[in-house]
GUZA-259945 format. One record per atom (N, C-alpha, C): z, x negated, y; residue in one letter; atom name. Coordinates in nm, 3 decimals, decimal comma. Layout:
<<Z; X; Y>; A; CA>
...
END
This chain:
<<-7,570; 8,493; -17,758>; X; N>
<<-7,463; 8,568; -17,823>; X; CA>
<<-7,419; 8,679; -17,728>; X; C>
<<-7,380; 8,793; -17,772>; X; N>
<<-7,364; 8,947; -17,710>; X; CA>
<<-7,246; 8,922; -17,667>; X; C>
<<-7,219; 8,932; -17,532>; X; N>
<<-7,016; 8,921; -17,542>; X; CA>
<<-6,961; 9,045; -17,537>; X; C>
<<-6,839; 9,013; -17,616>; X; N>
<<-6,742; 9,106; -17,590>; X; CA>
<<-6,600; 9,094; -17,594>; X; C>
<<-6,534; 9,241; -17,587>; X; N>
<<-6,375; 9,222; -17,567>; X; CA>
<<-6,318; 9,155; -17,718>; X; C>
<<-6,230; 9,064; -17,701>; X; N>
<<-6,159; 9,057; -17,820>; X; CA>
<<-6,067; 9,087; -17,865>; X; C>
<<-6,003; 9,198; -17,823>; X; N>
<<-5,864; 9,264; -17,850>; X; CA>
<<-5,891; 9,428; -17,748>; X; C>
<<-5,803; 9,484; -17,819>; X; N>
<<-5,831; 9,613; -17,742>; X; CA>
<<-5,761; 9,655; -17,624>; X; C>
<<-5,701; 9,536; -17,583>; X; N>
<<-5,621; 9,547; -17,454>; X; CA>
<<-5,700; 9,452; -17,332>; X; C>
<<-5,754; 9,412; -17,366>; X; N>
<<-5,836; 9,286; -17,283>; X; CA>
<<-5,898; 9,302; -17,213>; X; C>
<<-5,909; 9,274; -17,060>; X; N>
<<-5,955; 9,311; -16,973>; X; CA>
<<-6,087; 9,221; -16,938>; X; C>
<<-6,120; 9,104; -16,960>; X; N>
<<-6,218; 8,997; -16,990>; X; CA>
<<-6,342; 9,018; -17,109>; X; C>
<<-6,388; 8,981; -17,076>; X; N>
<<-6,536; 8,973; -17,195>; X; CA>
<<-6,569; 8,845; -17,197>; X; C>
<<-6,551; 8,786; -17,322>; X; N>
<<-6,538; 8,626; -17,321>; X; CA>
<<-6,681; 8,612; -17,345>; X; C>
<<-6,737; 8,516; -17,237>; X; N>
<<-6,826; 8,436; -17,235>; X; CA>
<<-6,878; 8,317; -17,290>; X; C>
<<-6,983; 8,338; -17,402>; X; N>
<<-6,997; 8,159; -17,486>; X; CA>
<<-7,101; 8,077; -17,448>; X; C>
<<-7,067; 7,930; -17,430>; X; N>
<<-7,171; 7,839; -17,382>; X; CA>
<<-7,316; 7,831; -17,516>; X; C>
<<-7,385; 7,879; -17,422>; X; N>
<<-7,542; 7,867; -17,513>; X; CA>
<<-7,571; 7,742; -17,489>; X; C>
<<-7,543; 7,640; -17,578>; X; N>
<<-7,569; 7,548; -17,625>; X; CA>
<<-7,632; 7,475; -17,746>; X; C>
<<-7,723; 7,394; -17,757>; X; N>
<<-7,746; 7,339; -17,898>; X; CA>
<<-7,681; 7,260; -17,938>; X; C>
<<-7,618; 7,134; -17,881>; X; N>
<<-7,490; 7,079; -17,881>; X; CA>
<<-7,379; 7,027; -17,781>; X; C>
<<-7,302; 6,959; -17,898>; X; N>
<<-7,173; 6,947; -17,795>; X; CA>
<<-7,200; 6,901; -17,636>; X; C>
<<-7,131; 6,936; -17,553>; X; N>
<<-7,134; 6,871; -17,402>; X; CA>
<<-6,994; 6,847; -17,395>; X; C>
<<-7,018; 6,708; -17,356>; X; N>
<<-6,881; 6,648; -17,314>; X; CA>
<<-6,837; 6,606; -17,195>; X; C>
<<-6,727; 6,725; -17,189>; X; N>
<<-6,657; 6,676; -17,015>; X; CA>
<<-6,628; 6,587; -16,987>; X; C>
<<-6,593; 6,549; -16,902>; X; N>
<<-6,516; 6,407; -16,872>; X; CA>
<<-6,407; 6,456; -16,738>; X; C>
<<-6,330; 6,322; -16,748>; X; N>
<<-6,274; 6,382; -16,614>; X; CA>
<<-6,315; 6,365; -16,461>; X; C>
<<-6,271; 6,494; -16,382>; X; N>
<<-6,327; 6,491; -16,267>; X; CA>
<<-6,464; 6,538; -16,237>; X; C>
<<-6,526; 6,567; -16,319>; X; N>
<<-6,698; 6,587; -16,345>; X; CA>
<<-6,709; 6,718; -16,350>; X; C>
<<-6,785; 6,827; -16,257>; X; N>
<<-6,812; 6,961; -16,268>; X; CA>
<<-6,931; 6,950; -16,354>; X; C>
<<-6,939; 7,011; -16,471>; X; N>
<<-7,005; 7,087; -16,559>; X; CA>
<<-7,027; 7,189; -16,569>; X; C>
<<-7,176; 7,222; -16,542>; X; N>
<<-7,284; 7,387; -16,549>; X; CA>
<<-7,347; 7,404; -16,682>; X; C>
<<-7,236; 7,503; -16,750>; X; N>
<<-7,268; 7,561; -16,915>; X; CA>
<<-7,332; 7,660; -16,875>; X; C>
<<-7,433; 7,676; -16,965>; X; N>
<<-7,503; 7,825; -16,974>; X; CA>
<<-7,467; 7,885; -17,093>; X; C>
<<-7,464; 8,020; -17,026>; X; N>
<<-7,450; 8,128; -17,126>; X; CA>
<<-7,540; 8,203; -17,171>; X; C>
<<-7,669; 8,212; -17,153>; X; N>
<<-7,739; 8,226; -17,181>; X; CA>
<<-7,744; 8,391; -17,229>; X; C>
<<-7,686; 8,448; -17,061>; X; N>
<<-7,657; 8,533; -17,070>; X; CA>
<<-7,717; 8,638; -16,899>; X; C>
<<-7,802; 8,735; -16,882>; X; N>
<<-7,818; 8,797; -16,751>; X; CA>
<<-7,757; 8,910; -16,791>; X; C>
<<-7,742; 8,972; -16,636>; X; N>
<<-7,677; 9,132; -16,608>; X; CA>
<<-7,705; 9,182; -16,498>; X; C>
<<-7,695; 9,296; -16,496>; X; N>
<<-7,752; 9,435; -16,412>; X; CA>
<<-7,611; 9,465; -16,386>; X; C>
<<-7,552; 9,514; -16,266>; X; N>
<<-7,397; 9,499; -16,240>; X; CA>
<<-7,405; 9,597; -16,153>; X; C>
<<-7,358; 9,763; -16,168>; X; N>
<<-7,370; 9,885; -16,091>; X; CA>
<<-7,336; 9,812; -15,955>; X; C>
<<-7,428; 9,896; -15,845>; X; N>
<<-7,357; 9,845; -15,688>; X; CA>
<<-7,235; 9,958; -15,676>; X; C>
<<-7,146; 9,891; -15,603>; X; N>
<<-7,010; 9,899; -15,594>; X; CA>
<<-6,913; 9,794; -15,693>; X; C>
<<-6,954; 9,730; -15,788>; X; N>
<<-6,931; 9,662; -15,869>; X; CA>
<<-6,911; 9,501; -15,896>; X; C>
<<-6,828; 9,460; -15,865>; X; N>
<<-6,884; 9,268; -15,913>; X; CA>
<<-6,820; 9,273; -16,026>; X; C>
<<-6,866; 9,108; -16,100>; X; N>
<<-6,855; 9,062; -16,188>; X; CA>
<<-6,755; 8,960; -16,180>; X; C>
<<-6,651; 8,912; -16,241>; X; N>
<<-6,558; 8,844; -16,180>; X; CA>
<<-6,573; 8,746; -16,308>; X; C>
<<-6,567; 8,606; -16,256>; X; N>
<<-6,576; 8,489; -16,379>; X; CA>
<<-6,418; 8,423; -16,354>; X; C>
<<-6,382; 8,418; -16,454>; X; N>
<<-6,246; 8,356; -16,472>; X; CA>
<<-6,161; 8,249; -16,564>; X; C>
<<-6,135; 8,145; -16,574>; X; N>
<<-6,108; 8,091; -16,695>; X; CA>
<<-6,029; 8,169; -16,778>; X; C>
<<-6,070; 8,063; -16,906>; X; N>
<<-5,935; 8,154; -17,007>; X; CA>
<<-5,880; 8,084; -17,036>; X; C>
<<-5,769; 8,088; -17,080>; X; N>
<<-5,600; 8,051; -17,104>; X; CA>
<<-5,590; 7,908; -17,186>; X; C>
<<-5,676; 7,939; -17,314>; X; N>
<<-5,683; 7,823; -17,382>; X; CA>
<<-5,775; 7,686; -17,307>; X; C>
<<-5,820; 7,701; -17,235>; X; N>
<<-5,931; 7,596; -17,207>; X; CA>
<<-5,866; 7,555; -17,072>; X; C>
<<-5,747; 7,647; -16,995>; X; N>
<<-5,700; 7,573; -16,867>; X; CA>
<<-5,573; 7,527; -16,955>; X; C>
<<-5,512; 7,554; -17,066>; X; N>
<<-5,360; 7,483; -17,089>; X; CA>
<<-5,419; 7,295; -17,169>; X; C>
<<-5,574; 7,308; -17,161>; X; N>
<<-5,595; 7,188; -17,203>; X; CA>
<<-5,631; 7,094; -17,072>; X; C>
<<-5,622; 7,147; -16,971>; X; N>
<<-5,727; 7,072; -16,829>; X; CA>
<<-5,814; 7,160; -16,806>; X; C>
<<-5,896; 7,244; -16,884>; X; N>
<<-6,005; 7,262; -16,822>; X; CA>
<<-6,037; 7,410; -16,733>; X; C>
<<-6,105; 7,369; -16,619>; X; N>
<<-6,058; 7,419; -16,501>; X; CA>
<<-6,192; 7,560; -16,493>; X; C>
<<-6,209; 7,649; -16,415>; X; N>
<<-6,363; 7,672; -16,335>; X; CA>
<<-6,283; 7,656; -16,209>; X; C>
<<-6,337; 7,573; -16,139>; X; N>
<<-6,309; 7,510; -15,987>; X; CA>
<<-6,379; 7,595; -15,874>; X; C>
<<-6,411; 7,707; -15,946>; X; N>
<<-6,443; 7,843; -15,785>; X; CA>
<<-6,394; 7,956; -15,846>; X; C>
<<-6,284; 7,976; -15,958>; X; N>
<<-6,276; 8,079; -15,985>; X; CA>
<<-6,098; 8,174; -15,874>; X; C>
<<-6,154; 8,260; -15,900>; X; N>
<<-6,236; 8,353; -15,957>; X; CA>
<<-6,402; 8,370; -15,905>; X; C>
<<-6,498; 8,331; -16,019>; X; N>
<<-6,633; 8,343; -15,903>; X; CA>
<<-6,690; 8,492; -15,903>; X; C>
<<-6,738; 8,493; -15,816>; X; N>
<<-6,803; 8,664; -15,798>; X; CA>
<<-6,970; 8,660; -15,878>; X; C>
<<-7,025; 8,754; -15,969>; X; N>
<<-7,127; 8,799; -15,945>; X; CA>
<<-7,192; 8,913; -15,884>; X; C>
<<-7,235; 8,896; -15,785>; X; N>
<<-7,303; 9,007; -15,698>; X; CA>
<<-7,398; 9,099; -15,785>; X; C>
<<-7,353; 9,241; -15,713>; X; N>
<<-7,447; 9,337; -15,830>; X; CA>
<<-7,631; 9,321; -15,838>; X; C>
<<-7,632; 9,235; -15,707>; X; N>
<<-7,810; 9,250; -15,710>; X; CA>
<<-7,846; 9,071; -15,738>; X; C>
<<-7,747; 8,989; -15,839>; X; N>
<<-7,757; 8,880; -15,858>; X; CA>
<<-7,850; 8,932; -16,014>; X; C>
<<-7,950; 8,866; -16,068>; X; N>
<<-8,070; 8,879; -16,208>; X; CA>
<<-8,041; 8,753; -16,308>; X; C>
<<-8,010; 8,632; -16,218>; X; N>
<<-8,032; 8,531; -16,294>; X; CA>
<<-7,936; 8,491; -16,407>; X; C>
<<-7,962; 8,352; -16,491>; X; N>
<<-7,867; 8,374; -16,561>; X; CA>
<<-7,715; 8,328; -16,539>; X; C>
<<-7,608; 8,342; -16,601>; X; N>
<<-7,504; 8,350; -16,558>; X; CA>
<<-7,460; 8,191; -16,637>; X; C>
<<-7,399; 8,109; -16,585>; X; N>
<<-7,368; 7,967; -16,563>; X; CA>
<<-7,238; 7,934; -16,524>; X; C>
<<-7,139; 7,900; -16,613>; X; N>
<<-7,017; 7,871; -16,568>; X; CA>
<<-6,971; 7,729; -16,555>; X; C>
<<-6,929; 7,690; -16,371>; X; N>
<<-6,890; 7,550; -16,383>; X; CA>
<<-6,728; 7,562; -16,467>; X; C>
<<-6,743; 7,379; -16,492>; X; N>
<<-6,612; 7,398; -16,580>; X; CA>
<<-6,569; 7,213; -16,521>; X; C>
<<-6,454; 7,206; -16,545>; X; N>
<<-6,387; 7,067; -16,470>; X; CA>
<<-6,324; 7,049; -16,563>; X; C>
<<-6,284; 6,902; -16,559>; X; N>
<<-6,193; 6,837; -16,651>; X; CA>
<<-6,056; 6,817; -16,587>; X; C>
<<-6,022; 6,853; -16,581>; X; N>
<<-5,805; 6,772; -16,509>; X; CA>
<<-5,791; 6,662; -16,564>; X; C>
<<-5,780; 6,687; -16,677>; X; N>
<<-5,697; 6,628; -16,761>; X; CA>
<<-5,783; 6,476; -16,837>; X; C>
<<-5,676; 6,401; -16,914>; X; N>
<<-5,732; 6,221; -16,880>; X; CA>
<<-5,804; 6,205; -17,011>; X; C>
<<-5,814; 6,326; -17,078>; X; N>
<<-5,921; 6,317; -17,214>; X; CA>
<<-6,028; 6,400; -17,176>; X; C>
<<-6,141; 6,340; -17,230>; X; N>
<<-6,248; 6,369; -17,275>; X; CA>
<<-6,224; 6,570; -17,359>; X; C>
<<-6,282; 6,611; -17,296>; X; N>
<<-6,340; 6,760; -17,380>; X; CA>
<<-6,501; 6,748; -17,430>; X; C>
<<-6,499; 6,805; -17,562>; X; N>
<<-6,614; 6,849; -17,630>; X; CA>
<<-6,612; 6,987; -17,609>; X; C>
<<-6,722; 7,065; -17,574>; X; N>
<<-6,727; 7,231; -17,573>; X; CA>
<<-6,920; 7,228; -17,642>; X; C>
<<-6,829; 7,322; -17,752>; X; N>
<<-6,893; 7,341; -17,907>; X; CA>
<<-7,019; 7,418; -17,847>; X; C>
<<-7,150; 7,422; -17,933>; X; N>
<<-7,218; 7,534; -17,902>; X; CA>
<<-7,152; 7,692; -17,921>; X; C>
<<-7,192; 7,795; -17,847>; X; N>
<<-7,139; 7,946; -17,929>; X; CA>
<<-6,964; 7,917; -17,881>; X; C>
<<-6,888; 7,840; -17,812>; X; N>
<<-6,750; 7,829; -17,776>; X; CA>
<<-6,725; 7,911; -17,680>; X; C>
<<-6,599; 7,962; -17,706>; X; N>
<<-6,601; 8,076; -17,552>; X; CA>
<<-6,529; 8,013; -17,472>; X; C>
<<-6,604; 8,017; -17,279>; X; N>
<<-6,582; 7,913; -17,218>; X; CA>
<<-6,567; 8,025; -17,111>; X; C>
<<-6,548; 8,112; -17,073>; X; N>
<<-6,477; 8,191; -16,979>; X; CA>
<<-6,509; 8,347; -16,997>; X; C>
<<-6,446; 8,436; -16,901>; X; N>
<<-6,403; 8,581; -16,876>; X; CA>
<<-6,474; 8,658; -16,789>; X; C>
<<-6,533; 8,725; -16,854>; X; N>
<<-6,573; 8,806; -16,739>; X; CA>
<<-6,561; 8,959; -16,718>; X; C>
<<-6,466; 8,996; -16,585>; X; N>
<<-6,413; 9,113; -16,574>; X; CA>
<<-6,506; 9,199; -16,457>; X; C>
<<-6,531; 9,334; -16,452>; X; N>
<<-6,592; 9,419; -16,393>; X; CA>
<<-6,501; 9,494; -16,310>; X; C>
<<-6,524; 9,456; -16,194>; X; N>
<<-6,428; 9,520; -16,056>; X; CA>
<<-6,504; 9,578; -15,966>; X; C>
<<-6,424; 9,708; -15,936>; X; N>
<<-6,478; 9,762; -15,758>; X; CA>
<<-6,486; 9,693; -15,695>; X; C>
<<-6,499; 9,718; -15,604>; X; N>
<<-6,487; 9,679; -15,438>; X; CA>
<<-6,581; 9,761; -15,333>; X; C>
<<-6,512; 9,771; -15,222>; X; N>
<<-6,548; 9,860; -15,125>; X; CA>
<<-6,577; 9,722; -15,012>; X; C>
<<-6,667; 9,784; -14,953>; X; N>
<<-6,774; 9,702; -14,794>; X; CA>
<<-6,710; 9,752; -14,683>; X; C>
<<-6,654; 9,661; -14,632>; X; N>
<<-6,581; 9,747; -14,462>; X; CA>
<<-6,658; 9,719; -14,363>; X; C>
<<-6,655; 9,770; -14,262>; X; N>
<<-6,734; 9,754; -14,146>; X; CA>
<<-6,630; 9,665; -14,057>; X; C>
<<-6,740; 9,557; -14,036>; X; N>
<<-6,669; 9,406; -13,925>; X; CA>
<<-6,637; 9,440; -13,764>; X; C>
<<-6,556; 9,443; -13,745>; X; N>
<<-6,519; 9,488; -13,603>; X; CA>
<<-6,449; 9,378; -13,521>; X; C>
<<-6,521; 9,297; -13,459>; X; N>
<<-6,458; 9,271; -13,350>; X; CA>
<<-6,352; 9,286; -13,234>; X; C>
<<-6,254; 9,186; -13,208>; X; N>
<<-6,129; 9,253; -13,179>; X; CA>
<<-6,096; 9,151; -13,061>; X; C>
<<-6,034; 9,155; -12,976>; X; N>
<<-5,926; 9,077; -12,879>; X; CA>
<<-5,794; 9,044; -12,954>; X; C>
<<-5,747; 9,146; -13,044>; X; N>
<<-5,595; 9,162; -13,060>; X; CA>
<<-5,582; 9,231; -13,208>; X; C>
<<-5,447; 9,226; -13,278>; X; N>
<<-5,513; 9,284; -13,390>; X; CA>
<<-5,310; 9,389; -13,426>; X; C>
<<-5,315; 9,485; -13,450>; X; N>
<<-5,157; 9,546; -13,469>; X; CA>
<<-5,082; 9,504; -13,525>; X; C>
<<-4,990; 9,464; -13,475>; X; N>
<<-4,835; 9,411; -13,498>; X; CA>
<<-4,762; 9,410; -13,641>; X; C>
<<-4,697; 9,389; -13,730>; X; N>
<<-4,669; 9,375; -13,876>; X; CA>
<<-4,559; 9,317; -13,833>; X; C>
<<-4,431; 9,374; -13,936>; X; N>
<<-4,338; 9,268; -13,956>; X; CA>
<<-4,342; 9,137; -13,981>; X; C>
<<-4,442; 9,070; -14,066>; X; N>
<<-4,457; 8,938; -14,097>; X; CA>
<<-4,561; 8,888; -14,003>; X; C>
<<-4,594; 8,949; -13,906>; X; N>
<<-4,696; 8,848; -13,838>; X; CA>
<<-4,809; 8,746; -13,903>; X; C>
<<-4,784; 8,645; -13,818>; X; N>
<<-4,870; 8,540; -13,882>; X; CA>
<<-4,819; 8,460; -13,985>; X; C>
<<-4,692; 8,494; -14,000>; X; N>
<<-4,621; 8,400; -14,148>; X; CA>
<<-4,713; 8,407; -14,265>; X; C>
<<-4,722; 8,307; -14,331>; X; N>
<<-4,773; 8,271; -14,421>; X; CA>
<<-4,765; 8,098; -14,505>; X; C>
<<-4,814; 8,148; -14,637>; X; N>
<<-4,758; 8,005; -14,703>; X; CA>
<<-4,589; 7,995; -14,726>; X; C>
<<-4,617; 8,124; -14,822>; X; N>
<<-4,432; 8,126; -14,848>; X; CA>
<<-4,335; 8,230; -14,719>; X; C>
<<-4,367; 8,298; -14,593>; X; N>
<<-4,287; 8,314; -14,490>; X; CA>
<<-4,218; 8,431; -14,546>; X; C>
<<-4,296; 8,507; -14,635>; X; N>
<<-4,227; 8,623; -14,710>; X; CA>
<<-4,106; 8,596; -14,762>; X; C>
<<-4,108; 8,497; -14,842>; X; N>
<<-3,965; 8,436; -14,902>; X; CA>
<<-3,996; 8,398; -15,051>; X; C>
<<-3,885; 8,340; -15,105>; X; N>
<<-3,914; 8,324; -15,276>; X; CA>
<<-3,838; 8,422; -15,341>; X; C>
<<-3,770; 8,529; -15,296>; X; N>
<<-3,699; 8,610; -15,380>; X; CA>
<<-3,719; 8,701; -15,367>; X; C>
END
């Protein structure tokens, strides 16, 4: 199945499990759906896999997301999916089972350091910013 946007504001291209039938999650169990889907991804470019909304307000997770596809990745594209939650999921053949968004990104050059420049927040982190 061809993906695409489903609304004209949508920043995702929903992804459907190419399946012949149901696969049933369970809990705790990482599950590899295929989509039965490859891509050519301009360099400068990744592919960003993301759950969608309906399938995490039920439990169900992708447990590396956001995942990256690299622009010189061919193969096909495979989304793990997790259960949370203490029921059983069925995911339909043709069901859309995640997002996939097209982002820049720029390559920096790794530099080695002794020391690194001073910031108001330092090393705070895990909340040191504040909650308000």
């Amino acid at each position: 199945m061809i993906p695409r946007y489903h609304s004209d504001g949508a920043a995702g291209i929903d992804l459907h499990a190419c399946i012949s039938e149901p696969v049933v999650l369970r809990k705790g169990i990482v599950n590899s759906i295929p989509t039965g889907l490859s891509v050519a991804i301009d360099e400068g470019y990744e592919g960003q896999i993301r759950a969608r909304s309906s399938l995490a307000s039920r439990g169900i997770i992708i447990p590396n997301s956001p995942g990256t596809i690299d622009s010189d990745f061919r193969g096909e594209i495979k989304i793990l999916l997790l259960n949370l939650s203490e029921e059983p999921y069925e995911i339909q053949p043709n069901e859309r089972i995640a997002q996939l968004v097209i982002a820049g990104y720029r390559r920096v050059e790794i530099i080695e350091t002794e020391e690194l420049p001073e910031t108001q927040r330092g090393s705070g982190g895990f909340g040191s910013s504040g909650k308000i």
